[in-house]
N, C-alpha and C positions, 0 to 999 in steps of 0.2 A: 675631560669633556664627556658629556653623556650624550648617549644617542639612544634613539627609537627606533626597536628595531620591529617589524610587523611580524605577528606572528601564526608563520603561510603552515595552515595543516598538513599533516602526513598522507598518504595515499601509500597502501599496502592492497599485495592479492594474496587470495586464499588459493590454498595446492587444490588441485583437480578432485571432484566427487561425483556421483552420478547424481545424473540431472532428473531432479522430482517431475519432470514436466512428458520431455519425450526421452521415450527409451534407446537403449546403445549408444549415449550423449554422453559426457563428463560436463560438469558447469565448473568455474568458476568467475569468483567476483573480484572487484576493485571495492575497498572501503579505505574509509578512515573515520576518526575519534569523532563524539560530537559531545564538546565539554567548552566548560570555558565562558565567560561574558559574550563571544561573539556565537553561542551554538544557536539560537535564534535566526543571526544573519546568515551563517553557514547553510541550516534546513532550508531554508525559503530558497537561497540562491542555486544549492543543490537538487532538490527538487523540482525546480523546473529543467535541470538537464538530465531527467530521469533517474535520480537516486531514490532509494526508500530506506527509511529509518526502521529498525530495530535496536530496542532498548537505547543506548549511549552509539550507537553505530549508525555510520549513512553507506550503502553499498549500493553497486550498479552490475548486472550481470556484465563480464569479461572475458568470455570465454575462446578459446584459444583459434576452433576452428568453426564456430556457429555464432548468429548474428541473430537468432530463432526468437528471444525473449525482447520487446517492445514496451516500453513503459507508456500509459494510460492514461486519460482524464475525459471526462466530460463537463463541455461546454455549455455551462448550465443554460446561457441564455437561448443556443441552438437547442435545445432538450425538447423532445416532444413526446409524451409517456404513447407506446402501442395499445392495442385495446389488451394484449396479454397482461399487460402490465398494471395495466389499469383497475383489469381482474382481479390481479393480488395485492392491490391498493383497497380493493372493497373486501377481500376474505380477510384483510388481517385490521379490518376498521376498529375491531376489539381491543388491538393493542395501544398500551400507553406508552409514550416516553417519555424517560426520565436522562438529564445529560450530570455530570456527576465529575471528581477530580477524580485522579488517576488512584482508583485507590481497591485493591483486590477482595472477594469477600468468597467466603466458603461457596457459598448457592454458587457465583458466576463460576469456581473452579468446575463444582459436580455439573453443571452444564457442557462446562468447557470439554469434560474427559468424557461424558457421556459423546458428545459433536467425533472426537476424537477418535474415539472407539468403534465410530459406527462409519466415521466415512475417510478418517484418514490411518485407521492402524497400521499402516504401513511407513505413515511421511517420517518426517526427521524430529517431527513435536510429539511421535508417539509416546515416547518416554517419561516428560516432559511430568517433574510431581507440583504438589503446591508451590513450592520455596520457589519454582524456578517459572513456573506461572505468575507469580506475587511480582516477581523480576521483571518480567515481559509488560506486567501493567505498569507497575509504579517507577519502573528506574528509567525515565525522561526528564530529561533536561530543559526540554521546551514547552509549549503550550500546550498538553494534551486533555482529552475529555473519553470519558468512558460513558457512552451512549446506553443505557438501558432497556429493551422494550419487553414488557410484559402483561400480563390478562388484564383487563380492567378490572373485573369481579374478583377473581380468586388470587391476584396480584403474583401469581406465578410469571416468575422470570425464561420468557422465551427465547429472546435473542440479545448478543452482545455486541456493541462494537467499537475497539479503542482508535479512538480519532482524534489526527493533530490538527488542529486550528495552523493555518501558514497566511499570507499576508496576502492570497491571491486564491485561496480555497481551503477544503475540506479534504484530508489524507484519510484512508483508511486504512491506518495500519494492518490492523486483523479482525475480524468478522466471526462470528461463530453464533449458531442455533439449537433450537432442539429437533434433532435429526429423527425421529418420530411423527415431529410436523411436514415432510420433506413435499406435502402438495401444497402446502399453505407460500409458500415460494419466498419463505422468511428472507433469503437473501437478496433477493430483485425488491422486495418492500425496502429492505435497511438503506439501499443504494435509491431508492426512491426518495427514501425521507432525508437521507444525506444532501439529495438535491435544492428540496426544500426548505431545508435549513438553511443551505450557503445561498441560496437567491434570496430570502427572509434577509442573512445578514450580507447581504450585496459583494457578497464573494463571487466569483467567474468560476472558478472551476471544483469539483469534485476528483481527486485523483485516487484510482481503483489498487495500482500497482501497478503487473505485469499480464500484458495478454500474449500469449503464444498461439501463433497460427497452427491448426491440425490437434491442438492438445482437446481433448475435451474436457480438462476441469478449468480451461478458460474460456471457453467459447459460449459463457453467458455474457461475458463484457462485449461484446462486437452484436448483441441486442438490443445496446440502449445507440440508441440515437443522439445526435453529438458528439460522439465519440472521438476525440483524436491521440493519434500514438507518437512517442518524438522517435524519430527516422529521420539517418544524416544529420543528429545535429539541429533539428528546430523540432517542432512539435506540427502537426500535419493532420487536417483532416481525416477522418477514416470513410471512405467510400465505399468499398465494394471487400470483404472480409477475406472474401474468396482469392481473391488476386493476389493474396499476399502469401508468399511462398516462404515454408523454413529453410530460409538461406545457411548454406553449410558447404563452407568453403577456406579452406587456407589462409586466404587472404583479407576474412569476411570480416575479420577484428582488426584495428589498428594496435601497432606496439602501445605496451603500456606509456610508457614516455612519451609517444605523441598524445596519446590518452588524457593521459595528464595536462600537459602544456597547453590543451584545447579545453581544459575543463577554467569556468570563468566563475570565479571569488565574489565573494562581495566587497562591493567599495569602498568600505569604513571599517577593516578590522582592528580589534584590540592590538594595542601595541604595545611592547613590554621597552621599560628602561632599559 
């Protein structure tokens, strides 16, 4: 007799590292694989319980004694642009875009290490050469697009940003400009026209990644309007930025195991003979 048996992904954590975000922290994460006929169903059902994808990987921060990183989105139809914003919807009128498959090209890298060089020399992608940039674009399993924007006239490539198409919005995997341009506010425009796109194709949300309360290379997300974080378990309007405190407590994470047991599948997975 043959049977069907479904086949339920792995969940794995990563050993303790300091945390990019706030200082005298350790982070680590809960992942597992994203492959397979079902990685499609897997992204979309994951991501709305706040995972994010990199390359073949969905991970959620897990860390032992802080609860500090909140996953992100805006609610495109709440969205209402500030006049700042708006501002840098008219300085960067010059730019075009182009949306493109997941596919790396020299110009996007020397963008990429220039971004790199100027504002993260320090992060964990400092090192980071061609081969393994090429990886970060192109090794996706699911619906990705590689957003374009560049000069109208002189067709120099400004800003990049590699985006997953998911059944309910717009991801933004990673984002990178020319740090040169840094009053032109390249990154509030890209997150602007993400908005636009997904209300164009009747998508609900936009998801940014991670905002961290008190960090300041997060604290341009809790600017846009519509914003909600998932906390406890649903996803929650964002009100008042201020109010939300870096929880850092013993108790603040659940075990992995209950972790898990609470994380919910999608309903139609491949099933192997």
């Amino acid at each position: 007799m043959r049977h069907s048996l479904p086949i339920a992904p792995q969940f794995y954590v990563t050993a303790p590292q300091p945390c990019p975000y706030l200082a005298d922290r350790m982070e680590r994460k809960l992942f597992t694989a994203l492959q397979g006929e079902g990685a499609e169903q897997l992204n979309n059902a994951l991501s709305q319980q706040g995972f994010r994808r990199s390359q073949n990987v969905l991970y959620r921060p897990s860390c032992t004694d802080c609860a500090a990183c909140l996953s992100a989105r805006i609610n495109v139809s709440a969205f209402r642009a500030s006049r700042s914003q708006k501002r840098a919807l008219r300085r960067n009128a010059h730019l075009t875009r182009r949306a493109t498959s997941p596919w790396a090209t020299d110009e996007q890298y020397d963008l990429f290490r220039r971004y790199l060089d100027s504002r993260h020399a320090d992060g964990g992608m400092a090192d980071m050469d061609v081969f393994e940039f090429a990886a970060m674009i192109e090794e996706t399993p699911i619906r990705s697009r590689v957003i374009e924007y560049a000069h109208r006239e002189t067709r120099a490539l400004t800003a990049v940003s590699l985006t997953d198409v998911l059944d309910d919005g717009l991801s933004m995997v990673y984002s990178f400009y020319d740090p040169d341009l840094h009053r032109a506010s390249l990154g509030t425009h890209m997150i602007l026209d993400h908005i636009d796109i997904a209300r164009e194709a009747g998508l609900p949300y936009v998801y940014l990644g991670y905002w961290v309360p008190r960090s300041p290379k997060m604290g341009y997300k809790a600017r846009f309007s519509g914003l909600e974080i998932y906390l406890g378990g649903s996803w929650q309007p964002m009100t008042n930025p201020d109010a939300h405190d870096v929880i850092r407590h013993p108790l603040s994470t659940d075990p992995i195991a209950e972790q898990v047991a609470n994380i919910q599948l999608p309903d139609r997975m491949p099933t192997r003979d």
